[in-house]
C-alpha positions in Angstrom: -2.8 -79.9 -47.2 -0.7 -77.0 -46.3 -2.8 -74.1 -44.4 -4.1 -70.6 -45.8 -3.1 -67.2 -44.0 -5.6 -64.3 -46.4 -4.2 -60.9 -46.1 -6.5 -58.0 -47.6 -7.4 -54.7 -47.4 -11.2 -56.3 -47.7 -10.6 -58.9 -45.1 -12.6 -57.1 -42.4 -15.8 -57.5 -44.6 -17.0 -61.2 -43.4 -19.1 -61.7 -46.5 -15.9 -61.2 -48.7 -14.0 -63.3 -46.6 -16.8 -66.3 -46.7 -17.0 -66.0 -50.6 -13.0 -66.5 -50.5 -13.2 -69.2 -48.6 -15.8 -70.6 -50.4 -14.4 -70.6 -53.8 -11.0 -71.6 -52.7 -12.7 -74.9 -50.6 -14.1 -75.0 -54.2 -11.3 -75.8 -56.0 -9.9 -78.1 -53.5 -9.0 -81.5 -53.8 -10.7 -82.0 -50.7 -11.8 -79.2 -48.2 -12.8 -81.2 -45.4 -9.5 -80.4 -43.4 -9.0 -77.2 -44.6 -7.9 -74.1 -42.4 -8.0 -70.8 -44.1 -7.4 -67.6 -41.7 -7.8 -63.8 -42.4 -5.9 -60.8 -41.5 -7.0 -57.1 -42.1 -4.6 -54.1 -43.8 -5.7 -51.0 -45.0 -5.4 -50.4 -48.5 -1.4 -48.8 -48.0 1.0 -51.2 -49.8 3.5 -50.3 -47.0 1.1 -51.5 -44.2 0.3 -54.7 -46.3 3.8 -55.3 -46.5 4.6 -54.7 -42.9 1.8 -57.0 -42.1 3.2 -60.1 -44.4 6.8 -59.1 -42.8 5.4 -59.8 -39.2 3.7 -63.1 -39.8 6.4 -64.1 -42.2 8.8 -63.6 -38.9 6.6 -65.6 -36.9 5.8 -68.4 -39.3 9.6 -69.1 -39.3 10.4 -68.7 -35.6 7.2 -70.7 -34.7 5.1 -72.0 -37.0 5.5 -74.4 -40.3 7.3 -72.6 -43.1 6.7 -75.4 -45.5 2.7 -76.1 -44.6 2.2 -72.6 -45.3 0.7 -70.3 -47.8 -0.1 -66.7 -47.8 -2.3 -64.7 -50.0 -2.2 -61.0 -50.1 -4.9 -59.0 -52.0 -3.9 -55.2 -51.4 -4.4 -53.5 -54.7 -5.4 -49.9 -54.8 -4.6 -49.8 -58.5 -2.2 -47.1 -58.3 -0.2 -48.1 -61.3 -1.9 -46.2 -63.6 -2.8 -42.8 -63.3 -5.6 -43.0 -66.1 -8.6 -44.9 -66.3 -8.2 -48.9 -65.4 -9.9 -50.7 -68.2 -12.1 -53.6 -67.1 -10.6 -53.2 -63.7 -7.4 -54.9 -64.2 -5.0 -54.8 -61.4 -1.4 -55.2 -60.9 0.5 -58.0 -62.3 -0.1 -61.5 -60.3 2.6 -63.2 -58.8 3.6 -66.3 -57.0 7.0 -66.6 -54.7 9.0 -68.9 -52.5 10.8 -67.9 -49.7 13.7 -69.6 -48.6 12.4 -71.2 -45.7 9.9 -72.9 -47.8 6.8 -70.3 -47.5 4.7 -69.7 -50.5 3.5 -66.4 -51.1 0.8 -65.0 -53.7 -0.8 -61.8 -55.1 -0.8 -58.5 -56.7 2.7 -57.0 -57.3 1.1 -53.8 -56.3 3.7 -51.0 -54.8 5.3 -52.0 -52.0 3.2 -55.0 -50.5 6.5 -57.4 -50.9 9.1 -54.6 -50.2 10.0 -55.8 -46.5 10.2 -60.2 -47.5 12.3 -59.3 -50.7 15.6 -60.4 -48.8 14.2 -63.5 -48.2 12.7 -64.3 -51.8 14.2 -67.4 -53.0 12.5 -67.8 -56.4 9.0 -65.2 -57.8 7.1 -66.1 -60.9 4.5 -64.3 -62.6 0.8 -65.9 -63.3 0.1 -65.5 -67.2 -2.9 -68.8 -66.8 -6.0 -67.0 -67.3 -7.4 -63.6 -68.1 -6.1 -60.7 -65.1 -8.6 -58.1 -65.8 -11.6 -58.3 -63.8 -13.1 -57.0 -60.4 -13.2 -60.6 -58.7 -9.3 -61.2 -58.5 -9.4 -62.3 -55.6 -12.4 -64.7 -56.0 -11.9 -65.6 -59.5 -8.1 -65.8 -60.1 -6.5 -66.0 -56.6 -8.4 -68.5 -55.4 -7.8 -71.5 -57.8 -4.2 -70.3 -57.1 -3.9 -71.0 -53.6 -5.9 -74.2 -53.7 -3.5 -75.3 -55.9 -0.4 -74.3 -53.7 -2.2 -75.9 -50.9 -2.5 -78.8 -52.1 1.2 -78.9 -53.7 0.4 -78.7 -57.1 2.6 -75.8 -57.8 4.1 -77.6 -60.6 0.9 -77.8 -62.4 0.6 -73.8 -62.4 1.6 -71.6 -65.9 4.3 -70.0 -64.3 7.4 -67.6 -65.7 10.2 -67.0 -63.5 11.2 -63.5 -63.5 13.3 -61.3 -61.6 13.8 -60.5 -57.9 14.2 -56.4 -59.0 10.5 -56.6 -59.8 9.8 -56.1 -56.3 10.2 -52.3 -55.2 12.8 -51.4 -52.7 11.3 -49.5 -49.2 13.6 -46.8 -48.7 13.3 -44.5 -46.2 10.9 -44.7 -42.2 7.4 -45.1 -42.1 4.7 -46.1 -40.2 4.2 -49.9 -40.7 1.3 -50.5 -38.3 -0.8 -48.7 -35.7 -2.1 -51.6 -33.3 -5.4 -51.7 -31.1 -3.6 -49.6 -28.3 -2.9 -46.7 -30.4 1.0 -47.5 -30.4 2.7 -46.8 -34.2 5.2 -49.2 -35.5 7.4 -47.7 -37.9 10.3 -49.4 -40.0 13.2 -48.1 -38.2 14.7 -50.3 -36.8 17.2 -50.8 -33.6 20.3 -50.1 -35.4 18.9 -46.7 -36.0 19.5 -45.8 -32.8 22.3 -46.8 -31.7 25.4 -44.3 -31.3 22.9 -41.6 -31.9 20.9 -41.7 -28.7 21.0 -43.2 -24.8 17.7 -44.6 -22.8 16.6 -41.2 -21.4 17.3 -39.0 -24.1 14.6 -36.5 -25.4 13.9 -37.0 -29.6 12.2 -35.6 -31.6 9.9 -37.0 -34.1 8.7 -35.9 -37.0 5.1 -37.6 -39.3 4.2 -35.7 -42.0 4.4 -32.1 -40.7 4.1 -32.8 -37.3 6.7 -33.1 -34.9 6.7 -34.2 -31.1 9.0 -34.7 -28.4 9.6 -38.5 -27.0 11.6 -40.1 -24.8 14.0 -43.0 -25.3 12.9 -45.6 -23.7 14.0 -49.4 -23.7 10.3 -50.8 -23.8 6.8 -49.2 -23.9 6.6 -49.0 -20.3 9.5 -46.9 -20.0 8.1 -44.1 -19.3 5.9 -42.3 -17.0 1.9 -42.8 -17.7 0.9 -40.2 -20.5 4.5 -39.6 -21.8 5.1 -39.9 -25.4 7.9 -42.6 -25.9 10.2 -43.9 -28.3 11.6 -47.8 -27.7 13.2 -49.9 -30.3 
């Protein structure tokens, strides 16, 4: 039985994340070994997707890409800008990474912007009725049972294409972490050529703008300095 990584913007309400694992130990084959986790996001697509990027990373470096499944329920149903009837979210979808992980969810904005390089093959879900409240109890669930217990063949599934995931252009803020420190989306190669360790930067979020230093690692600096490290 492969193991469940649960991603939400809900996942810091434990009686949410006990029904999920409830109804997914449900449709089981057999729950007695099973080991489902949680991770909380906000309900930001772009943190969502920063989030899967991260464990993603370390799933492949360290962990087991083919005993591995990941659900992730971030769906502020922004894709409409009138009223939502009966609730129904963004389109469900199922994907397989090259290295073997299996992903699963709401195409909602950006949520699998930063993995869509390493998309091997996405479907869309079309099985059962996708309006409703409960997706993540009613509809998600039976789907990542069945993933973990490799029965991915016996899903309704229509492959479709990789352009149905958003491109991320631009920076942003990916994360903000229990310390306070912001992880954005630029990346190392941003800096390079531009700036030396030492340099002053500025940075702009939104209409604010600061000073940093460039520093090679968060310790770079002097205690209370703003800094800047890739």
């Amino acid at each position: 039985m492969k193991k469940l990584i649960v991603l939400a913007d809900w996942a810091s309400d434990s009686l949410t994340c006990q029904e999920i694992k409830i109804s997914v130990e449900g449709f089981l084959k057999d729950s007695k070994y099973s080991n489902i986790s949680f991770v909380s996001s906000t309900p930001s697509t772009i943190h969502t997707s920063y989030l899967i990027n991260q464990i993603v990373e370390d799933i492949e470096r360290f962990g087991q890409p083919l005993e591995t499944v990941i659900f992730q329920n971030t769906d502020p149903r922004l894709h409409s800008t009138q009223s939502i009837e009966k609730a129904a979210g963004a389109p469900p979808v199922i994907m397989k990474l090259k290295s073997g992980i299996h992903l699963l969810g709401p195409n909602a904005g950006y949520d699998f912007s930063m993995i869509k390089s390493r998309i091997d093959e996405l479907f869309t879900y079309t099985g059962v009725n996708e309006k409703g409240q409960f997706h993540s109890r009613d509809l998600y669930s039976k789907l990542s049972a069945y993933l973990m217990d490799y029965l991915e063949d016996d899903l309704d599934l229509e492959e479709i294409g990789i352009d149905n995931i958003p491109d991320l252009v631009g920076h942003y803020i990916g994360h903000i972490d229990n310390y306070g420190n912001i992880k954005t989306t630029m990346t190392t190669e941003y800096f390079k050529g531009k700036y030396e360790y030492g340099d002053i930067v500025d940075l702009r979020i939104n209409q604010v703008v600061k000073k940093a230093k460039y520093v090679p690692n968060l310790f770079g600096g002097i205690p209370g300095e703003l800094v800047v490290y890739p």
